[in-house]
Backbone bond lengths (Angstrom), bond angles and torsions (degrees), N, CA, C in turn:
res aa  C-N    CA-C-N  psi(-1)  N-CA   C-N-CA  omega(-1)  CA-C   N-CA-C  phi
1 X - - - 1.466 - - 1.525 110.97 -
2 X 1.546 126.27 -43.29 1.171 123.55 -167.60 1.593 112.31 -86.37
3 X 1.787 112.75 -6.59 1.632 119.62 149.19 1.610 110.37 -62.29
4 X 1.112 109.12 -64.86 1.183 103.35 -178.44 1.817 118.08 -42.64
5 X 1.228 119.16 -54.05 1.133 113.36 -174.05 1.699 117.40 -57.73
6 X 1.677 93.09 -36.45 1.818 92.28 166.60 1.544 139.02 -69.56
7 X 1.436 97.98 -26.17 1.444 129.22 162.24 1.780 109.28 -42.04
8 X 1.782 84.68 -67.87 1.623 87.03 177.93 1.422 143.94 -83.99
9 X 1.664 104.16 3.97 1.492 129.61 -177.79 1.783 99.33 -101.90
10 X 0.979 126.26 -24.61 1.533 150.73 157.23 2.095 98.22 -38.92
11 X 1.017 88.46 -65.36 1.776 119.55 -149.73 1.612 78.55 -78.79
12 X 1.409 144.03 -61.63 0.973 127.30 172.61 1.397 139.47 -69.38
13 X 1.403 109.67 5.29 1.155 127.95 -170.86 1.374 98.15 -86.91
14 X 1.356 99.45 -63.83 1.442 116.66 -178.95 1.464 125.41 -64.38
15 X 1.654 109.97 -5.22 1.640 110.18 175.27 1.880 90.92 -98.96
16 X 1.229 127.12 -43.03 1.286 116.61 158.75 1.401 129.55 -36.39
17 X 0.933 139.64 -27.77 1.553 157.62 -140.78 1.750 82.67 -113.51
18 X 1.533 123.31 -76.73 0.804 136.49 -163.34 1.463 110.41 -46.47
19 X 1.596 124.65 -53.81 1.391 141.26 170.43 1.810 97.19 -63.17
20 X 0.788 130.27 -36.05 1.604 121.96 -169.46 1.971 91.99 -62.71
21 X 1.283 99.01 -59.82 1.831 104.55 -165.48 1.580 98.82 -55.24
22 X 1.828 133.63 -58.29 0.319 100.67 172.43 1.965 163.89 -63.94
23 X 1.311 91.90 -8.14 1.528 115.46 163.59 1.190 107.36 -87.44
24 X 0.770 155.46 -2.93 1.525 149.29 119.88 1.363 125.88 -44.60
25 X 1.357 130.47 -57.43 0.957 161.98 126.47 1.832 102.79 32.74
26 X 1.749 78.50 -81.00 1.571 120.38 -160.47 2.120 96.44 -83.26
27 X 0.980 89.34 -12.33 2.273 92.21 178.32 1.506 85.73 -92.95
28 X 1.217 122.16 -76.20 1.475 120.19 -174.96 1.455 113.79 -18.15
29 X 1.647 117.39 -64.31 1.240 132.77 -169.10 1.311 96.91 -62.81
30 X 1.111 137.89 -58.94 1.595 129.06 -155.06 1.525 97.67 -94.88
31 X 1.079 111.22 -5.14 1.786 103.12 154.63 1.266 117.43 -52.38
32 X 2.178 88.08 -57.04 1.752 92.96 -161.99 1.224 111.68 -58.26
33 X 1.572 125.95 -23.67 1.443 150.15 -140.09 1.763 84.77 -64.69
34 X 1.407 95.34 -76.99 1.953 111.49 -147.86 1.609 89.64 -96.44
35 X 1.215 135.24 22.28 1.723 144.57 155.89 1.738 75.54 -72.83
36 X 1.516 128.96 -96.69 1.271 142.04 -143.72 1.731 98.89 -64.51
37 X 1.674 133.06 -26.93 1.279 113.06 169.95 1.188 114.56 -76.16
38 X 1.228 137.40 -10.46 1.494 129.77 -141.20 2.016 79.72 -94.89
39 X 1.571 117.69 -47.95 1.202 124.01 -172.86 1.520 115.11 -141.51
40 X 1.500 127.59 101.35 1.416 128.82 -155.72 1.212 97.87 -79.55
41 X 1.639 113.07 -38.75 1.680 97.89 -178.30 1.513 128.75 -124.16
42 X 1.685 112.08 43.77 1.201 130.54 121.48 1.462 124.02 -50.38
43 X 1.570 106.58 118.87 1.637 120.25 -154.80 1.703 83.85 -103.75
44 X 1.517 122.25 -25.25 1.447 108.68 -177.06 1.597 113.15 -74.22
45 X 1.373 100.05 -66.18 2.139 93.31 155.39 1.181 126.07 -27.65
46 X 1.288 92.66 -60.23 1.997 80.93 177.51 1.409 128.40 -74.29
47 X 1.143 100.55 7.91 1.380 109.07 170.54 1.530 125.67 -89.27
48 X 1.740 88.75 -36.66 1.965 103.08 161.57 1.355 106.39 -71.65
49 X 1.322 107.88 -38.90 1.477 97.20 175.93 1.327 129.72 -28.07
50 X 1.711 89.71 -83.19 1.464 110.13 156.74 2.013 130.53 -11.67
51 X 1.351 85.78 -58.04 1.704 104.45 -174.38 1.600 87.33 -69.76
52 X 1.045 146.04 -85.47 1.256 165.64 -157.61 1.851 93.81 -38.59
53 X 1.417 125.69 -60.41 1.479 119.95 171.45 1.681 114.09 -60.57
54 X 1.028 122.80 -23.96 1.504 123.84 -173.08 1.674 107.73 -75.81
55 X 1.488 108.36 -38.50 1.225 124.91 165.78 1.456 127.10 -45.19
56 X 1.605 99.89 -62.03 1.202 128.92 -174.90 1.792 101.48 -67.93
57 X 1.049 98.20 -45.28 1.686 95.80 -176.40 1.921 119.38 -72.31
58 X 1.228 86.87 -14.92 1.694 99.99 176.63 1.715 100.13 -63.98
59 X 1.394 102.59 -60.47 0.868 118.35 -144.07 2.064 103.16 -78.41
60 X 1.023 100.65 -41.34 1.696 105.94 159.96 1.294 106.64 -156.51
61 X 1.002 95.52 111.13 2.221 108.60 179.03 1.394 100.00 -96.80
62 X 1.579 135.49 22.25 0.872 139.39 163.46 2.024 120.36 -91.87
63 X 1.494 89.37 -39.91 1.386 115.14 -173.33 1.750 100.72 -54.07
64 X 1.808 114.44 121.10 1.151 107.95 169.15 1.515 131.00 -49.21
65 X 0.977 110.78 -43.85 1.472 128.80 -172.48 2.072 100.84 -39.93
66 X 1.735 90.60 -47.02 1.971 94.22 -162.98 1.717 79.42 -62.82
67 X 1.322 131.12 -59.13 1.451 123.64 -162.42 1.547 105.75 -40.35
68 X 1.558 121.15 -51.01 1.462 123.85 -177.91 1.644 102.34 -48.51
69 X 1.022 124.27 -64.35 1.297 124.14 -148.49 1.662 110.91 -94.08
70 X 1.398 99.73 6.58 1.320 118.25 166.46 1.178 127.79 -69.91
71 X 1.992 94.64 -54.66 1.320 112.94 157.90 2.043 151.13 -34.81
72 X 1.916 79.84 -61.54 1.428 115.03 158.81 1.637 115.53 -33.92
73 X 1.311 105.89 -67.11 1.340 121.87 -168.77 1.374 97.93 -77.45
74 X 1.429 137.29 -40.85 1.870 129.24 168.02 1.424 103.35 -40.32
75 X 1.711 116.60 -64.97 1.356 90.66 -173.98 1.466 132.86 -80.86
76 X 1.227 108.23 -23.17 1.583 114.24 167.75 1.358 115.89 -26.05
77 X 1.547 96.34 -46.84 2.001 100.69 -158.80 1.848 93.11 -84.43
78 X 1.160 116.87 -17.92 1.377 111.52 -164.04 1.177 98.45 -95.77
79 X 1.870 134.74 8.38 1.141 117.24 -178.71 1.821 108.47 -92.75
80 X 1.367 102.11 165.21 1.972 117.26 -164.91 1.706 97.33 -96.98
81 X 1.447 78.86 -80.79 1.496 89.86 -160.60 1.587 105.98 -170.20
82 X 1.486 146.57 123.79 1.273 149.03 -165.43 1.056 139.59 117.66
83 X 1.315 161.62 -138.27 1.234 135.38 -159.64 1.962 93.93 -109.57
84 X 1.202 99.35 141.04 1.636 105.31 170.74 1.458 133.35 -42.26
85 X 1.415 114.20 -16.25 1.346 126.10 -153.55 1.196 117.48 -113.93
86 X 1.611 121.16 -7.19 1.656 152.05 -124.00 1.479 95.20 -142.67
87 X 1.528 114.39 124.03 1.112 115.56 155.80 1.605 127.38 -69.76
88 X 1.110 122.07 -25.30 1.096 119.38 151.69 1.622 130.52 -35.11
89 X 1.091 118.16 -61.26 1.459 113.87 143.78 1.542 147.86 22.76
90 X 1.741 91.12 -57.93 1.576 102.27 -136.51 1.634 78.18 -122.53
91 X 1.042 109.24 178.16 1.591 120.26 148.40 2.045 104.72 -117.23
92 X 1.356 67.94 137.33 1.596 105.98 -169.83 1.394 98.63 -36.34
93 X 1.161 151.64 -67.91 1.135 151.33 -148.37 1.452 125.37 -78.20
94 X 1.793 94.73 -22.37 1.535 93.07 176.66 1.574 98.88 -94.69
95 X 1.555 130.14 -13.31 1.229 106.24 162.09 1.601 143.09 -76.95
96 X 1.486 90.50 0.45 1.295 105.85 -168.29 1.586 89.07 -91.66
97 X 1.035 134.47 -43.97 1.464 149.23 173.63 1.511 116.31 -45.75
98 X 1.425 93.55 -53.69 1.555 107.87 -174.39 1.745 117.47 -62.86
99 X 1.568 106.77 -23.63 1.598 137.94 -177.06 1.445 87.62 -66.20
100 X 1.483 129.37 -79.59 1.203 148.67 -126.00 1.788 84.63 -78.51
101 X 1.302 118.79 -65.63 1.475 101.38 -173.73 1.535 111.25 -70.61
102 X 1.270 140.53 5.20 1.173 121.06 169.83 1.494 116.71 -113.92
103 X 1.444 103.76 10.82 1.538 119.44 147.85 1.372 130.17 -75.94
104 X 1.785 108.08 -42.33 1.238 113.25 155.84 1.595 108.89 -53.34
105 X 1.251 114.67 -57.10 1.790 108.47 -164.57 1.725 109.72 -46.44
106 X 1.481 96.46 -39.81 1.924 100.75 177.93 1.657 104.81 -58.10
107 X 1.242 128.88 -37.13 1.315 134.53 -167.30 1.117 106.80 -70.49
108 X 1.061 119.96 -40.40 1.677 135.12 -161.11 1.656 115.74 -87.51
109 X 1.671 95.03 -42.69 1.596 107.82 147.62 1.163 116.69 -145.75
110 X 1.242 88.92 133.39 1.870 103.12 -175.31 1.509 101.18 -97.80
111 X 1.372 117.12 -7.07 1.827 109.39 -177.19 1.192 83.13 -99.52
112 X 1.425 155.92 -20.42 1.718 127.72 -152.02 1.344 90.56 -83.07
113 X 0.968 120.39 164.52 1.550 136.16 -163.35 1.766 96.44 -115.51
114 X 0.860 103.57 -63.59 1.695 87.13 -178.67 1.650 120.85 -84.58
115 X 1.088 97.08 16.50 1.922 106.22 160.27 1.260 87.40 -76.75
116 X 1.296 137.36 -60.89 1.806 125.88 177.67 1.434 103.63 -71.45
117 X 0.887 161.09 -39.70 1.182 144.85 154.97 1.533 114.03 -26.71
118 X 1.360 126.54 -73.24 0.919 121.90 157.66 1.722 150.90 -31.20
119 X 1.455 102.27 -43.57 1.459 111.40 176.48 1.934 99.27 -77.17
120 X 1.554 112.59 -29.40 1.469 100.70 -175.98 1.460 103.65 -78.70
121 X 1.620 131.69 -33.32 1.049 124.44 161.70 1.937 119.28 -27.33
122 X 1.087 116.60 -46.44 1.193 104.71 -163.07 1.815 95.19 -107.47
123 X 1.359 119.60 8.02 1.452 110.58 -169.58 1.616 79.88 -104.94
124 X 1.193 141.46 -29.79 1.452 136.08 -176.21 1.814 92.21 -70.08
125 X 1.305 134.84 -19.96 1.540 121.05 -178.70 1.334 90.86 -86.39
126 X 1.319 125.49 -30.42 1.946 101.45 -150.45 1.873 73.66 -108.13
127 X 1.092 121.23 67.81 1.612 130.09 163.79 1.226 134.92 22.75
128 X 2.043 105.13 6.30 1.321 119.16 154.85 1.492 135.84 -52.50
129 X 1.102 127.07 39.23 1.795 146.92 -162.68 1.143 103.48 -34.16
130 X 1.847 124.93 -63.61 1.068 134.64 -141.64 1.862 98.28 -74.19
131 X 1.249 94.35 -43.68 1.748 99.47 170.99 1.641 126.33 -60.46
132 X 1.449 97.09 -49.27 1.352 97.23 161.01 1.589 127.69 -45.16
133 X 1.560 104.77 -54.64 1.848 106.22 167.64 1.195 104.43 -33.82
134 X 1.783 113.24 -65.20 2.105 103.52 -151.88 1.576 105.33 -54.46
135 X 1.423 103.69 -11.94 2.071 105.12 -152.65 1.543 91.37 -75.48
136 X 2.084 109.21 -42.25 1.125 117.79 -177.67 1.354 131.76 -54.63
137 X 1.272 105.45 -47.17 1.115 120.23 165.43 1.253 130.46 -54.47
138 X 1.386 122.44 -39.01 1.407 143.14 160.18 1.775 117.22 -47.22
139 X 1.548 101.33 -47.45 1.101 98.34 176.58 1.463 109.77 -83.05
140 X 1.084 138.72 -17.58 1.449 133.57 148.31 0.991 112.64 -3.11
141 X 1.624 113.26 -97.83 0.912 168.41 -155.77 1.366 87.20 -36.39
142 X 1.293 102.29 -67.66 1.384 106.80 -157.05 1.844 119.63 -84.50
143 X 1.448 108.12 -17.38 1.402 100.52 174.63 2.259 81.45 -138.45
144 X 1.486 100.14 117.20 1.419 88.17 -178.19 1.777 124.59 -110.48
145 X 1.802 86.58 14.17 1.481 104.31 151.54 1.369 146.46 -75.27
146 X 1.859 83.63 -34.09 1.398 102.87 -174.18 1.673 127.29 -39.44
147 X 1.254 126.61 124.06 1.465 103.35 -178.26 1.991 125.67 -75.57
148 X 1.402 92.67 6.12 1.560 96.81 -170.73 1.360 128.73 -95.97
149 X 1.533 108.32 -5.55 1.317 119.20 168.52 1.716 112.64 -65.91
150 X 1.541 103.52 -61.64 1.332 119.75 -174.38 1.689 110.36 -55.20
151 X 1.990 108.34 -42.89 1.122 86.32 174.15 1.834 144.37 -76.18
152 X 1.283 77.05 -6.00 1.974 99.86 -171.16 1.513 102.95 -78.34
153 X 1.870 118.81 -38.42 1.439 117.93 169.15 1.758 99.23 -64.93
154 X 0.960 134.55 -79.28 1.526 124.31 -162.78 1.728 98.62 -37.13
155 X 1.168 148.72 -67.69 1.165 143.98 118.00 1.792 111.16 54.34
156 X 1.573 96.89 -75.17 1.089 110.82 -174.31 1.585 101.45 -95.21
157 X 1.308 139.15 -30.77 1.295 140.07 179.71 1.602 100.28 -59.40
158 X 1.661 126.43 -36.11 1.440 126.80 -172.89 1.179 113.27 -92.01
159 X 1.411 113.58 -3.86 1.361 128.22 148.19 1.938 126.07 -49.84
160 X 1.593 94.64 -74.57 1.568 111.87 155.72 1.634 123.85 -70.17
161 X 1.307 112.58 25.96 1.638 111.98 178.81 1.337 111.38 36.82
162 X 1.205 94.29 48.88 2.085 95.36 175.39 1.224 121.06 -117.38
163 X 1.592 110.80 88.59 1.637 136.50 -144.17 1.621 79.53 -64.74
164 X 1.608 115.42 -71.97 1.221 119.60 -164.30 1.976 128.88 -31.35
165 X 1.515 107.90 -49.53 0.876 140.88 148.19 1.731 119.82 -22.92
166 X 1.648 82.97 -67.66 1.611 99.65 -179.28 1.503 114.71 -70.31
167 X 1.434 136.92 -33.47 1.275 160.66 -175.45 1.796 88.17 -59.55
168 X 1.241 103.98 -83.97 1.375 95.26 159.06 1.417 139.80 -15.47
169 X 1.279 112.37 -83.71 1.483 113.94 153.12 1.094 151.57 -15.76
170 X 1.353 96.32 -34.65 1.651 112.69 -175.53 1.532 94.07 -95.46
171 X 1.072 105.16 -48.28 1.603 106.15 -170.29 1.976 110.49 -54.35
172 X 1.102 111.42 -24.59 1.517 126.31 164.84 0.731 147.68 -113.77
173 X 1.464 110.46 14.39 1.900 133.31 138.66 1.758 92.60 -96.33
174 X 1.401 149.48 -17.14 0.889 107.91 133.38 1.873 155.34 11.72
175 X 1.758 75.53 -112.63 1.325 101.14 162.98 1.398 143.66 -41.61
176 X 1.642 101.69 -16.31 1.411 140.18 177.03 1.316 130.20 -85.85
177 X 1.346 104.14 -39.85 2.140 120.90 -170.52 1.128 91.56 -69.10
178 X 0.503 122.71 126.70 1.779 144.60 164.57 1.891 115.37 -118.21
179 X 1.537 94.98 -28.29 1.794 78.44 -164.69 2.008 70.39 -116.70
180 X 1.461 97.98 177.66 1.649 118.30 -165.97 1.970 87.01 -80.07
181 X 1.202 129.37 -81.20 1.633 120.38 169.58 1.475 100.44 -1.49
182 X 1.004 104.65 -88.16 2.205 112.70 -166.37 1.514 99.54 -34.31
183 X 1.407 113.02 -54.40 1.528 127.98 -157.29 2.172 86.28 -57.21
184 X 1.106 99.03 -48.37 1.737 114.60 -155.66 1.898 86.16 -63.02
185 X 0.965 88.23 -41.51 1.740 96.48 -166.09 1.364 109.67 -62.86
186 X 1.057 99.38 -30.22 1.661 105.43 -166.29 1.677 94.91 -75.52
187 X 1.655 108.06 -48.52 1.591 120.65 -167.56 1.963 101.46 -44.03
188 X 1.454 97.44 -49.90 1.436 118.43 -172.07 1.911 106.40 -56.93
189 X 1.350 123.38 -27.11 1.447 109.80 176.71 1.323 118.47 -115.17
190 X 1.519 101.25 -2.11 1.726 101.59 135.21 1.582 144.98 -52.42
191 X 1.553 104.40 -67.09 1.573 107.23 134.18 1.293 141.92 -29.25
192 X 1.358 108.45 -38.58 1.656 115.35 167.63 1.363 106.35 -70.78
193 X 1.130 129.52 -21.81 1.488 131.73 -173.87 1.459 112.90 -69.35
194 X 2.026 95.68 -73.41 1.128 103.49 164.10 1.566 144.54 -50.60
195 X 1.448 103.33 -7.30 1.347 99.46 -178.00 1.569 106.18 -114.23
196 X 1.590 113.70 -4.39 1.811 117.59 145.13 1.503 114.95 -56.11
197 X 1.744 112.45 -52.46 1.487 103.95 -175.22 1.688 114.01 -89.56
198 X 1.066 111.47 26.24 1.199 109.30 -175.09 1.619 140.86 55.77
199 X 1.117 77.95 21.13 2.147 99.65 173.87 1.387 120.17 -74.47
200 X 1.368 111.29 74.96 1.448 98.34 -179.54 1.167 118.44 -96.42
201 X 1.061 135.81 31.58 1.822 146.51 135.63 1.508 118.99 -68.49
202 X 1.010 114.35 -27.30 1.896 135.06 169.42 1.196 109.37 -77.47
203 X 1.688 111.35 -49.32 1.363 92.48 -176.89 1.668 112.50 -101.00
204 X 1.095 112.48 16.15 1.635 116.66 153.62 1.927 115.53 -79.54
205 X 1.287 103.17 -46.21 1.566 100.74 165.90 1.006 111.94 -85.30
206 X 1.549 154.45 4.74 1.218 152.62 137.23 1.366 113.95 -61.07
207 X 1.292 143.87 -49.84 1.446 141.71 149.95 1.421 117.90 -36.30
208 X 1.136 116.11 -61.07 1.946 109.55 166.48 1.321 123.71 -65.29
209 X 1.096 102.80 -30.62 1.555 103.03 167.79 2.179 107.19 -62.01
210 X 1.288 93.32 -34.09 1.792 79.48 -174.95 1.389 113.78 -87.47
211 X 1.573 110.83 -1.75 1.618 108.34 166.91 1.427 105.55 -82.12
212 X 1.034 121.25 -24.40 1.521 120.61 -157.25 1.451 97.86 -89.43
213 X 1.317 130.21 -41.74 1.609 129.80 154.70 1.770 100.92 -49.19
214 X 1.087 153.27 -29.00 1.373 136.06 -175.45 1.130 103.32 -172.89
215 X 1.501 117.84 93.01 1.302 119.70 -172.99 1.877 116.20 -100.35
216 X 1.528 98.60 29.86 1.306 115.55 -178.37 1.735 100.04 -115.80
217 X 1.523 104.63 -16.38 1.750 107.20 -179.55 1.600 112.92 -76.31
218 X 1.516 96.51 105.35 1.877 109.90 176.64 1.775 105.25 -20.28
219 X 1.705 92.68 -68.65 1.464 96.21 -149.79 1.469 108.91 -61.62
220 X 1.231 117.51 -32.59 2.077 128.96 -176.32 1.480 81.41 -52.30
221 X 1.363 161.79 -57.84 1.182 136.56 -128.87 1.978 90.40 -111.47
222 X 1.455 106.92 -38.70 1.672 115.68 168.99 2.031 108.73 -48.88
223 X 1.401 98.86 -44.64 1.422 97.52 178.06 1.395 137.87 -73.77
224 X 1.362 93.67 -24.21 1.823 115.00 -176.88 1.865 94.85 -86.32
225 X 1.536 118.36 -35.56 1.202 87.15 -163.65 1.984 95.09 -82.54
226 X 1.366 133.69 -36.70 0.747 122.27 -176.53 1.789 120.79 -55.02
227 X 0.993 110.96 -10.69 1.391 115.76 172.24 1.958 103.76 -82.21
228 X 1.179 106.68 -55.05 1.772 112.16 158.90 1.243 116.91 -16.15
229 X 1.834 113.98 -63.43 1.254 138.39 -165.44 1.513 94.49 -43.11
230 X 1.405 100.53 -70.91 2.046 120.62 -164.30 0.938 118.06 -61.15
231 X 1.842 118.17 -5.92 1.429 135.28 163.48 1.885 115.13 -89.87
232 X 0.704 56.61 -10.05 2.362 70.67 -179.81 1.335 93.26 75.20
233 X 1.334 137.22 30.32 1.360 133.69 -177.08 1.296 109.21 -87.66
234 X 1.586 128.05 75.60 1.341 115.66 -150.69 1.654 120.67 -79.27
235 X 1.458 94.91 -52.24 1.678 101.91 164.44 1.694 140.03 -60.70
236 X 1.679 92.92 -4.27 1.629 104.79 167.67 1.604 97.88 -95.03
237 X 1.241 108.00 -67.15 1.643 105.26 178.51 1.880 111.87 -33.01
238 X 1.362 125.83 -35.43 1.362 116.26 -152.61 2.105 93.50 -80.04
239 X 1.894 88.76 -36.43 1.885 94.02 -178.91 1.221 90.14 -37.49
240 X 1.353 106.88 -86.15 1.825 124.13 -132.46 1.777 86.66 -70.77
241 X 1.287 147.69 -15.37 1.448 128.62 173.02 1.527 106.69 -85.58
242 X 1.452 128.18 -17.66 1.214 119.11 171.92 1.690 108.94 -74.44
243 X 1.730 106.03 -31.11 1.343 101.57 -171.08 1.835 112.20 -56.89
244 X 1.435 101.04 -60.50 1.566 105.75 152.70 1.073 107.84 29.11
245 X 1.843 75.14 -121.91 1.497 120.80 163.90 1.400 123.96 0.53
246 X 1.643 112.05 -65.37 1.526 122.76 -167.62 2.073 86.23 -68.64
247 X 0.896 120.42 -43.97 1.726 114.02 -158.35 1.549 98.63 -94.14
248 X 1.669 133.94 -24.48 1.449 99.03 152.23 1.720 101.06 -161.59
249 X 1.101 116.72 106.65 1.823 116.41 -172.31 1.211 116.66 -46.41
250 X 1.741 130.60 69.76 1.316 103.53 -173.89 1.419 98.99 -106.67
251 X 1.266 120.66 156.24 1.462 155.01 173.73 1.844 75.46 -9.13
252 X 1.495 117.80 -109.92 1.235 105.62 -153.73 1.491 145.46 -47.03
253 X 1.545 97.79 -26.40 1.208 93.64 161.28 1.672 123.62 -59.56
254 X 0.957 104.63 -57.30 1.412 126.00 161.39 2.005 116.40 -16.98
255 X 0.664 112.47 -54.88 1.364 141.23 165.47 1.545 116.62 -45.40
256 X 1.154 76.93 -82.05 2.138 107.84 178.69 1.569 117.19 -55.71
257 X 1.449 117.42 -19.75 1.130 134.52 -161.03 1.488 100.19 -96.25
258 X 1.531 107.70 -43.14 1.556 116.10 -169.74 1.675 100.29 -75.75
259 X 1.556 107.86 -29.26 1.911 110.55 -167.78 1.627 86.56 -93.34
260 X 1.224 150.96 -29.55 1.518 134.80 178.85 1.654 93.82 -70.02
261 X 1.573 129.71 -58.92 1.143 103.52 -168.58 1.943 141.76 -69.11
262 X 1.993 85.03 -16.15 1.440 80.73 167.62 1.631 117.70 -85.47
263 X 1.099 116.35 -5.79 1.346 130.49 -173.37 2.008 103.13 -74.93
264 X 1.311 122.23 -46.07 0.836 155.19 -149.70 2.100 87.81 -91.71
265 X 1.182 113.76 -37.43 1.263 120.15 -167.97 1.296 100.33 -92.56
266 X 1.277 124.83 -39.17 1.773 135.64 -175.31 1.382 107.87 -70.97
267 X 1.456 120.46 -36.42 1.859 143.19 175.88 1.999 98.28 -59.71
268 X 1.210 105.69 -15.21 1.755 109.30 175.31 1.505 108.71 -127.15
């Protein structure tokens, strides 16, 4: 009798054990997840990131979630330089890569909502739309708070120049941002809008508007002045590219800063 009881305190030990990793597992992963949304090209995050999926995958490489955030971080590292949404972007291989594990993640769970979030994330780059919708929709369905369904369709609505659509959209990623990233994200397919219909008064107060949400974010001050640049606005472009600069030297600013100021010097 007192085998048996060890037998079966054994057996529960070990299904405990099992549920502990995997909830771990699944924190790890959605750590690494919104570590890499909050800032895609922070190389130190993605580096916890990184550590944080290796973990997670030790521990259950079964668990959808490690496939999601597996994904995330494939294309992150495989992105160049250009708009987020664009295969152009990326190099080819990590999107093709980035597909494959967040196909597994859909397989693995078909209820998580941003396992389709995810796989349409990268099916809206390789210009599969119509697939992306059902994924969107799916994830609806299934989490109808989430803010990433709604934003990935507007996404695709600024794709098809479908202001109406998009008007919409915004108004329900709205309602959704909760963290400053989402808020930034949202700012970012506004701009994409405006700079389809050709509003460049929108997307001049759309650029200050995204410093003024985080006026510690490199690129908001890297982006506004390079938009300056294409305006011949030389002495605004040189501010906001020095501001950059001082908060994080990357390559383009870097660049842009040296061609606004001689540009800016040749204009006298």
């Amino acid at each position: 009798m007192k085998g048996i009881r060890s037998a079966c305190a054994l057996i529960i030990l070990t299904c405990l054990s099992a549920l502990t990793q995997a909830a771990t597992a699944v924190e790890m992963a959605r750590q690494a997840y919104f570590l890499i949304e909050r800032d895609p090209l922070d190389l130190d995050q993605r580096d916890e990131a990184s550590y944080l999926i290796q973990r997670a995958n030790v521990l259950d490489g079964d668990e959808p979630w490690v496939a999601v955030a597996q994904s995330r971080l494939t294309l992150v590292s495989g992105y160049k330089v250009g708009q987020r949404h664009d295969r152009r972007a990326y190099e080819e291989s990590a999107v093709s890569t980035a597909r494959q594990q967040a196909e597994r993640a859909v397989r693995n769970g078909p209820n998580l909502a941003m396992a389709h979030v995810q796989l349409a994330m990268v099916l809206i780059i390789q210009g599969e739309l119509r697939t992306a919708w059902d994924h969107l929709n799916t994830a609806d369905s299934l989490d109808e708070q989430s803010f990433y369904p709604w934003y990935l369709r507007t996404v695709i609505a600024i794709h098809h120049k479908d202001e109406k659509f998009a008007a919409e959209g915004f108004k329900e990623i709205e309602s959704r941002a909760s963290q400053k990233y989402q808020k930034r994200l949202l700012l970012h397919e506004r701009m994409r809008l405006a700079k389809a219909t050709k509003n460049l008064e929108e997307r001049d107060r759309l650029h200050r508007k995204m410093i003024e949400l985080d006026p510690d974010y490199a690129y908001a001050w890297g982006n506004y002045g390079s938009f300056l640049l294409g305006q011949k606005r030389y002495r605004e472009a040189v501010h906001n590219l020095e501001r950059a600069v001082e908060l994080k030297p990357y390559g383009l600013a870097v660049s842009q800063l040296a061609e606004a100021r001689r540009k800016l010097n040749q204009a006298f």
